[in-house]
VOMAR-867166 format. One record per residue (C-alpha): residue number from 1; z, x, y. Coordinates in pm, 1 decimal. Layout:
! residues N
<site n="NUM" pz="Z" px="X" py="Y"/>
...
! end
This chain:
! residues 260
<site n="1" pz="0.0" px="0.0" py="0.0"/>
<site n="2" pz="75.7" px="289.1" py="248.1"/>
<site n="3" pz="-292.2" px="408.9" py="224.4"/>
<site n="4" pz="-424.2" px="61.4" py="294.3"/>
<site n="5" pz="-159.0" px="-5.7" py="592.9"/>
<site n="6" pz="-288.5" px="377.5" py="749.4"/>
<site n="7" pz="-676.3" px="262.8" py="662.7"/>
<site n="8" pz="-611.9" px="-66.1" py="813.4"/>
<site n="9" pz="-467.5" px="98.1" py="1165.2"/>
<site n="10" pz="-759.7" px="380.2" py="1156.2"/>
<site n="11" pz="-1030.6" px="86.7" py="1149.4"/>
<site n="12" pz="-839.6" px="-106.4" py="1365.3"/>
<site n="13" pz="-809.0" px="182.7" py="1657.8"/>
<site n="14" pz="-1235.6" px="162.3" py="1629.3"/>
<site n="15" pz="-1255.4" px="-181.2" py="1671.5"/>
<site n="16" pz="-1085.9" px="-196.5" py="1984.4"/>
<site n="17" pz="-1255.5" px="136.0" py="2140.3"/>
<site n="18" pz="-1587.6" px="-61.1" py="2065.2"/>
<site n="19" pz="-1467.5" px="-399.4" py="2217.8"/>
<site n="20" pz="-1321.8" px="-124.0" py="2510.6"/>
<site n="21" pz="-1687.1" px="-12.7" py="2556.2"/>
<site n="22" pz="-1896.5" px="-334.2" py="2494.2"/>
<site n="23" pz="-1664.9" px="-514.5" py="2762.0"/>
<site n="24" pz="-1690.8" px="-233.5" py="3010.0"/>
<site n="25" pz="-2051.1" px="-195.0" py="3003.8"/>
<site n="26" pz="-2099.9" px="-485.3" py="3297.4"/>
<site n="27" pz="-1859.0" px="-329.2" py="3511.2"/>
<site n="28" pz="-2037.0" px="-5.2" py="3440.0"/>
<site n="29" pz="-2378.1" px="-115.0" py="3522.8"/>
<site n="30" pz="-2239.3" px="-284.5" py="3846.6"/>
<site n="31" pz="-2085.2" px="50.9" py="3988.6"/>
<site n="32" pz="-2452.8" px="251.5" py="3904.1"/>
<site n="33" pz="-2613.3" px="-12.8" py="4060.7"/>
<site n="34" pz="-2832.0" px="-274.5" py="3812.1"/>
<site n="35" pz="-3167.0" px="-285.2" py="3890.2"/>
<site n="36" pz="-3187.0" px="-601.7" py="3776.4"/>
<site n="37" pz="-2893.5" px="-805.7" py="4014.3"/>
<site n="38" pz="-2921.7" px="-766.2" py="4353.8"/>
<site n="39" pz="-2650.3" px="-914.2" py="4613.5"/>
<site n="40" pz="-2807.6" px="-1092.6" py="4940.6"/>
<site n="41" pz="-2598.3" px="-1171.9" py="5274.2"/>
<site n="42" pz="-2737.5" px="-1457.0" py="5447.5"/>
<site n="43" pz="-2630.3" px="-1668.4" py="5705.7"/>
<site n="44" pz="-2481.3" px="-2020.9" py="5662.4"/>
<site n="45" pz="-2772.9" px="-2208.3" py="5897.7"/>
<site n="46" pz="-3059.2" px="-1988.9" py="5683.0"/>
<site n="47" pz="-2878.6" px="-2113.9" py="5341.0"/>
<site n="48" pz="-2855.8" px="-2484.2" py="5451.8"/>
<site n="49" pz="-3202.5" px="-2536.9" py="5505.1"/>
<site n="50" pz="-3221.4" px="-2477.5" py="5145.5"/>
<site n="51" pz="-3533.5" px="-2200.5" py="5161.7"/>
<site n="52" pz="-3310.2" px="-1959.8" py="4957.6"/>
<site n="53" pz="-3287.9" px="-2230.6" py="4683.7"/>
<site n="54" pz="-3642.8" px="-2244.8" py="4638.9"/>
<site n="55" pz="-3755.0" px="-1883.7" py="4744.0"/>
<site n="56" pz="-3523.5" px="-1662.0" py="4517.3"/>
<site n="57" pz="-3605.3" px="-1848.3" py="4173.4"/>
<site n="58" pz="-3957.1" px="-1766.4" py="4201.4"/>
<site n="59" pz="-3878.0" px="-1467.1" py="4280.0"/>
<site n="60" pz="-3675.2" px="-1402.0" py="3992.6"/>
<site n="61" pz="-3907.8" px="-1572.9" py="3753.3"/>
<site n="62" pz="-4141.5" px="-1299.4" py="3848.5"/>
<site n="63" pz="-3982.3" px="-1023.4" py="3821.9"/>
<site n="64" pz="-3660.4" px="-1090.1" py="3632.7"/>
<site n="65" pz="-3439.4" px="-966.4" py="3852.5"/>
<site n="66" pz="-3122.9" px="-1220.8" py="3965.9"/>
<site n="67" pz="-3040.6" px="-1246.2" py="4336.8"/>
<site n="68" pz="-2691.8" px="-1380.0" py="4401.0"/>
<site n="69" pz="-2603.3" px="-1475.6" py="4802.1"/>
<site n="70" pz="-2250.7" px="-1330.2" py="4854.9"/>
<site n="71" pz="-2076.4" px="-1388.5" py="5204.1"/>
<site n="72" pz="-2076.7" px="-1172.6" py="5512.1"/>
<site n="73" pz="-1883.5" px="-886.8" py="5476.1"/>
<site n="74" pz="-1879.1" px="-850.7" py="5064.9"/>
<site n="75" pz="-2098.6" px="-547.7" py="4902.5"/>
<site n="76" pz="-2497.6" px="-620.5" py="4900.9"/>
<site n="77" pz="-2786.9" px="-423.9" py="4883.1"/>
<site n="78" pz="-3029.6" px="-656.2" py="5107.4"/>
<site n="79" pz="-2951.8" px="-932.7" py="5387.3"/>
<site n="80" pz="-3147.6" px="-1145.1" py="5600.9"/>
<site n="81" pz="-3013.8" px="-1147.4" py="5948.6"/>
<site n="82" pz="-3125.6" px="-1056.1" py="6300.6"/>
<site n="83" pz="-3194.4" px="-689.9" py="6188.2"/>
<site n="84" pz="-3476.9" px="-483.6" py="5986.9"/>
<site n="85" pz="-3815.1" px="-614.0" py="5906.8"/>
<site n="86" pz="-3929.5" px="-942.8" py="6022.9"/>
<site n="87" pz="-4000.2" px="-1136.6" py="5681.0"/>
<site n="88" pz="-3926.5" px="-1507.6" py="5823.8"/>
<site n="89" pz="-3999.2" px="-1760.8" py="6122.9"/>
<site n="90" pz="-3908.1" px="-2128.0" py="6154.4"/>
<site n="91" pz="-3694.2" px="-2338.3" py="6391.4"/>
<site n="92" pz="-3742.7" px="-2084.8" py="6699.0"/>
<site n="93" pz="-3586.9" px="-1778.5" py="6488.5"/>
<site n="94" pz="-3771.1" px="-1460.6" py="6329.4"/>
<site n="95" pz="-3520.5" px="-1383.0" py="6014.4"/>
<site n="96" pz="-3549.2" px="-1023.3" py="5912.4"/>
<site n="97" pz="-3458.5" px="-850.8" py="5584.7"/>
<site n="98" pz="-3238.0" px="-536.6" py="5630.2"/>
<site n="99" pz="-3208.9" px="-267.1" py="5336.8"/>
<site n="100" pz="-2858.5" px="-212.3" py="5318.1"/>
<site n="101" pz="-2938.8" px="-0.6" py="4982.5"/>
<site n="102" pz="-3252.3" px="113.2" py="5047.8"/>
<site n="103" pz="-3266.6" px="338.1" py="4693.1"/>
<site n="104" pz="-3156.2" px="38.8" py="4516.7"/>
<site n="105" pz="-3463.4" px="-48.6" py="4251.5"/>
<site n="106" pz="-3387.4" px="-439.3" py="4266.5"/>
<site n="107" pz="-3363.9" px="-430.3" py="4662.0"/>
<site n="108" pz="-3680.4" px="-264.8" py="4696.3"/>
<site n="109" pz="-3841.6" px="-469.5" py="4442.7"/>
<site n="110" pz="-3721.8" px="-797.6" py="4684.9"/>
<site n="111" pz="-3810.6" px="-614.6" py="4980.9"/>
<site n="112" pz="-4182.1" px="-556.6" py="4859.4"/>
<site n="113" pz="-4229.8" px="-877.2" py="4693.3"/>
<site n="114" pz="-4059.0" px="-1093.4" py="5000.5"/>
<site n="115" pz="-4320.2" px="-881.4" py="5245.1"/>
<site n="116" pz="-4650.0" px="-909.2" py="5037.3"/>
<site n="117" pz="-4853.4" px="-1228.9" py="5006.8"/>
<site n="118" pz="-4738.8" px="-1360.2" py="4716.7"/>
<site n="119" pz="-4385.4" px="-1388.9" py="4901.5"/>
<site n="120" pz="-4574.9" px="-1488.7" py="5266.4"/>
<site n="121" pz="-4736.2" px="-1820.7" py="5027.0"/>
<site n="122" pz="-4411.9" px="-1873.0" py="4888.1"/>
<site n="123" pz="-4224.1" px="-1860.2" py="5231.8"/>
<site n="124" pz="-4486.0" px="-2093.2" py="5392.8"/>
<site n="125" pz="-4493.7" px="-2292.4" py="5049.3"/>
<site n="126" pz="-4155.5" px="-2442.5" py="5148.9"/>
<site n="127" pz="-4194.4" px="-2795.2" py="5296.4"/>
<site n="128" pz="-3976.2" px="-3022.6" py="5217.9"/>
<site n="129" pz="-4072.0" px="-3399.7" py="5284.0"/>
<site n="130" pz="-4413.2" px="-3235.8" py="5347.9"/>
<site n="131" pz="-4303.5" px="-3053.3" py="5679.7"/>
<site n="132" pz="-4363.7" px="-2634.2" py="5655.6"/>
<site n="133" pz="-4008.0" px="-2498.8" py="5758.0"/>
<site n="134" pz="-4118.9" px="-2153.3" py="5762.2"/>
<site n="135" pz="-4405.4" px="-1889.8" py="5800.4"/>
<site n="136" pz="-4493.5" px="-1517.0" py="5805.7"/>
<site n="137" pz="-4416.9" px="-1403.8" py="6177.9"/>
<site n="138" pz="-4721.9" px="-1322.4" py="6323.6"/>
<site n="139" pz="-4802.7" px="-954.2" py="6347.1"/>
<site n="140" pz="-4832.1" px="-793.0" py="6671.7"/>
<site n="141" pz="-5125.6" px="-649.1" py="6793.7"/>
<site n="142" pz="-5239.8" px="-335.3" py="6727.3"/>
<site n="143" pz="-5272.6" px="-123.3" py="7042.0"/>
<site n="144" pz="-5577.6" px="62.0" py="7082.8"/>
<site n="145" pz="-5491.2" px="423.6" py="7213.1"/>
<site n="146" pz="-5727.6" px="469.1" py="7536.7"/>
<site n="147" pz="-5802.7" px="860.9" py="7537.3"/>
<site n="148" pz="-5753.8" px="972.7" py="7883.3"/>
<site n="149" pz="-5805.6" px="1324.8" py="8019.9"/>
<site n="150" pz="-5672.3" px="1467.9" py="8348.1"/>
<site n="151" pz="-5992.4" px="1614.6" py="8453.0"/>
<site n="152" pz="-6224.6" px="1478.8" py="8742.5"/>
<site n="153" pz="-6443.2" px="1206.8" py="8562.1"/>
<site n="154" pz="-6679.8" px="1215.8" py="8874.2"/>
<site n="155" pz="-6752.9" px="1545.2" py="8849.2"/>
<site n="156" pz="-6721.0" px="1543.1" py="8506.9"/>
<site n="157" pz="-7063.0" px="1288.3" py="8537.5"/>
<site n="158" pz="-7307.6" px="1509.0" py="8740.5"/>
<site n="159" pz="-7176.0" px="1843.9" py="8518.3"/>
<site n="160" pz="-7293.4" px="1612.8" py="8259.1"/>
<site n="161" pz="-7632.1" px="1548.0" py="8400.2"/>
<site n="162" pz="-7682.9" px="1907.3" py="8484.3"/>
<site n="163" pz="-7643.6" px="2047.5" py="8164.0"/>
<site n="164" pz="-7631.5" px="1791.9" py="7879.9"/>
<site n="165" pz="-7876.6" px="1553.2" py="8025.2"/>
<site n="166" pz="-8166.7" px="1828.8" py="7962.1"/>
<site n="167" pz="-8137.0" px="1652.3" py="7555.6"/>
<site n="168" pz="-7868.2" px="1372.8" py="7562.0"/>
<site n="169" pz="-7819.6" px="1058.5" py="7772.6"/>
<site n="170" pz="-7515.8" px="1088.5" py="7943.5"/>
<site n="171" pz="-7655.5" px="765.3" py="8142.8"/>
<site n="172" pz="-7808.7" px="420.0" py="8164.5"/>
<site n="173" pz="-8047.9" px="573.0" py="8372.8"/>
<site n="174" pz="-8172.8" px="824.6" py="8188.4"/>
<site n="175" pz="-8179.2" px="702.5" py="7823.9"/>
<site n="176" pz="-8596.4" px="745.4" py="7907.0"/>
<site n="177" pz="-8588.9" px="1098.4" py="7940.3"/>
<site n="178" pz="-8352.5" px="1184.6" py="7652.0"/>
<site n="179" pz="-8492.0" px="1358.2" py="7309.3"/>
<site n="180" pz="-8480.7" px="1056.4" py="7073.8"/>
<site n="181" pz="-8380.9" px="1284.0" py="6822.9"/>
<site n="182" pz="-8064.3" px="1389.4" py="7012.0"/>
<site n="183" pz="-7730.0" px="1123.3" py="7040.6"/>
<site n="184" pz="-7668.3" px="970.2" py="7369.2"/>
<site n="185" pz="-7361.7" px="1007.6" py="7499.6"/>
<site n="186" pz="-7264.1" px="642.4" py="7448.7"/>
<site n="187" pz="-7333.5" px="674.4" py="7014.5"/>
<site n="188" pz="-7129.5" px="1010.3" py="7056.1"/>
<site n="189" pz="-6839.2" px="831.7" py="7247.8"/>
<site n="190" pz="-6878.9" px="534.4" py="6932.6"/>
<site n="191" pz="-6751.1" px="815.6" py="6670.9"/>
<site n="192" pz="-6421.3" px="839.7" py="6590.7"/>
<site n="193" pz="-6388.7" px="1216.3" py="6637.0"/>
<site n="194" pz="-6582.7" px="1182.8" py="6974.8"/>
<site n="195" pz="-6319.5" px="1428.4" py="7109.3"/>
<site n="196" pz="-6347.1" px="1704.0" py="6858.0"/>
<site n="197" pz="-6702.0" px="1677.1" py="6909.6"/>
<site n="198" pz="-6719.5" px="1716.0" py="7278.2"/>
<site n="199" pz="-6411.6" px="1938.7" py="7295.5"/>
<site n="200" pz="-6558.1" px="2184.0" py="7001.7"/>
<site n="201" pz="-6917.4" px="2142.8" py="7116.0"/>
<site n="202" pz="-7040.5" px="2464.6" py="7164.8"/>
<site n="203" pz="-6928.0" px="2577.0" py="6810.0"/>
<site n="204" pz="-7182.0" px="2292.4" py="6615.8"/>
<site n="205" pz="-7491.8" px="2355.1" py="6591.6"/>
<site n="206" pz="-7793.0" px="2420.9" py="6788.0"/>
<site n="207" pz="-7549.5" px="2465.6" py="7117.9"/>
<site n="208" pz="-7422.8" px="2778.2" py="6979.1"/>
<site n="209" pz="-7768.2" px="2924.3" py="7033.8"/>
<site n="210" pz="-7790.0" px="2861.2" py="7436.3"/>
<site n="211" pz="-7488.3" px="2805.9" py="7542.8"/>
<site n="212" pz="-7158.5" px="3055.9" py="7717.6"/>
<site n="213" pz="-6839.9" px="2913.7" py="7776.9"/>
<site n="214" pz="-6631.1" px="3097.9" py="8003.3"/>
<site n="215" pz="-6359.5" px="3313.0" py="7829.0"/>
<site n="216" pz="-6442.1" px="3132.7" py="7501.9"/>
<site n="217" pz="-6755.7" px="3229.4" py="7341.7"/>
<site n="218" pz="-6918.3" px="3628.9" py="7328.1"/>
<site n="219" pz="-7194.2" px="3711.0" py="7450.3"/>
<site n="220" pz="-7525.5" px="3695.9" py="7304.6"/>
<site n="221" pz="-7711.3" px="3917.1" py="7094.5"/>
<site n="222" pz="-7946.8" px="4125.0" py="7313.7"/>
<site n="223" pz="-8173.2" px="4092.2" py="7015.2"/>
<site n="224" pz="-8112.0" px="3718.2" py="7060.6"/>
<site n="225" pz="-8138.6" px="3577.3" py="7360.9"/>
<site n="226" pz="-8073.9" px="3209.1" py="7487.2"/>
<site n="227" pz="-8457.7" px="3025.0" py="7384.5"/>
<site n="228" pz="-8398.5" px="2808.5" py="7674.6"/>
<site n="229" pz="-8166.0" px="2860.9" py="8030.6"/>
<site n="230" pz="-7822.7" px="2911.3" py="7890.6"/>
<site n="231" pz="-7593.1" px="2601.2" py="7960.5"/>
<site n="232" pz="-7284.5" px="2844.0" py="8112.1"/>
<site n="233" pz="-6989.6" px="2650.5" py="8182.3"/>
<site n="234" pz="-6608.6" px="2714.2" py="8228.9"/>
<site n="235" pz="-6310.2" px="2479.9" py="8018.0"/>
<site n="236" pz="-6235.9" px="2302.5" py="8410.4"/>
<site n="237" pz="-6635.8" px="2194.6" py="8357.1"/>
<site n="238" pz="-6518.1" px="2097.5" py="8010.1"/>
<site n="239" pz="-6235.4" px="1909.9" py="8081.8"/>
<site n="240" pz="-6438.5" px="1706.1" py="8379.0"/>
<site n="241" pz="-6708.1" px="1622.2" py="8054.9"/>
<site n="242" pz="-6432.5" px="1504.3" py="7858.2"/>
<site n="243" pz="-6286.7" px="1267.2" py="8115.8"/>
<site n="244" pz="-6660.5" px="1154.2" py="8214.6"/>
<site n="245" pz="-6722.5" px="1054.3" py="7877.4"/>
<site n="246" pz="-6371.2" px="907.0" py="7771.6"/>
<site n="247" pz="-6486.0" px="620.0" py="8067.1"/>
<site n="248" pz="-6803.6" px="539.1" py="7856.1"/>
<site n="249" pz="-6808.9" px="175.8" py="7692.3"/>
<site n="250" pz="-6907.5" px="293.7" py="7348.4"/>
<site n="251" pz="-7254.0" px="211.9" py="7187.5"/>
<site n="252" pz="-7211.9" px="-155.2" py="6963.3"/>
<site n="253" pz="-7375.6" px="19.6" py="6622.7"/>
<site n="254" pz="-7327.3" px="-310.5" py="6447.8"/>
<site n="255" pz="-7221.1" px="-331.3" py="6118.6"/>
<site n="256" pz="-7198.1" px="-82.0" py="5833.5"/>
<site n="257" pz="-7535.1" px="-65.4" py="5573.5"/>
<site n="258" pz="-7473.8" px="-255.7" py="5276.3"/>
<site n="259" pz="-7588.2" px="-118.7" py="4942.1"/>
<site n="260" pz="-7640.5" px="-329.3" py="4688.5"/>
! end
């Protein structure tokens, strides 16, 4: 009997480390962090108007993660509030979500599903009695940088005509005269890297052929002269181009080829 009593208390001792372990793991989970539960504040008025109740089930559905609305002030990864990202509008208020977790794998997973279009449809989706509550806040804008360059546009204009208007159009007025096979000044000014182009001209080719700039390039080759009157400027003269040209209303090149 004394074997089976000290058998008895050896298997018993496992059982309860395992029951120890099994019961912890929970706890254990919470304190790493589960992916898969993630804690939102929200405020009172947002949670009455019952958006939560129809947005966050979908949301789980989809991705299997749980989202449980705790009260101001208790731990959360994610809340929707008057701070972060603007996610929300309705009833005169933008909501925004705020990361309080931001490495948390469940928060982000809210965050990017609650900001793409699946969550903007689901959002907008919610209309109870058939009246929309909410929408995607509209997206500001995007401001258009205007380059702008200190030198003396004016003069920038007839340094243009002077030496760049022997093969370009740097003018209404003289798109006539211009080699067809050369850019005007207005298609130049349509390119995105219009500014490295102008700034860097004398570097692409043929310019390096006929062309000094003050300072900047060598001289040329006595075996290789200039085939036509240099174009000798200084960087001022440069600068002046670059503000001349920054004025220009780009060309309208209409849309991209298609190939089919």
């Amino acid at each position: 009997m004394v074997w089976v009593c000290s058998l008895l208390r050896k298997y018993t001792g496992i059982l309860v480390v395992l029951v120890l372990a099994v019961s912890m793991q929970p706890m254990v989970a919470l304190a790493q962090g589960d992916p898969r539960m993630v804690r939102l504040i929200a405020p009172q008025a947002l949670i009455d108007t019952g958006v939560l109740g129809f947005m966050l089930p979908r949301f789980s559905l989809k991705t299997q993660v749980r989202v449980e609305v705790v009260e101001p002030g208790e731990d959360a990864e994610v809340a929707l509030g008057p701070r972060g990202a603007p996610v929300m509008e309705g009833g005169g208020i933008i909501w925004h979500l705020e990361l309080i977790t931001p490495d948390h794998t469940g928060a982000q997973r809210f965050a990017d599903w609650l900001t793409s279009e699946v969550g903007g449809r689901t959002i907008a989706a919610f209309a109870p009695e058939g009246i929309q509550m909410f929408r995607v806040p509209a997206q500001p804008d995007a401001q258009e940088d205007v380059a702008t360059w200190d030198g003396d546009a004016g003069n920038g204009y007839h340094l243009s005509k002077v030496h760049c208007g022997r093969c370009h159009a740097v003018e209404e007025a003289g798109r006539i005269n211009s080699i067809g096979s050369t850019p005007s000044f207005y298609v130049l000014r349509s390119l995105a890297d219009w500014e490295q182009r102008f700034q860097a001209f004398y570097a692409l080719n043929p310019h390096p052929a006929f062309t000094q700039v003050a300072e900047v390039t060598p001289p040329f080759d006595e075996a290789r002269p200039s085939p036509i009157v240099p174009v000798e400027i200084t960087l001022d003269d440069l600068e002046n181009i670059l503000a001349y040209v920054a004025v220009l209303s780009p060309a309208d090149l209409g849309a991209p080829l298609e190939h089919k």
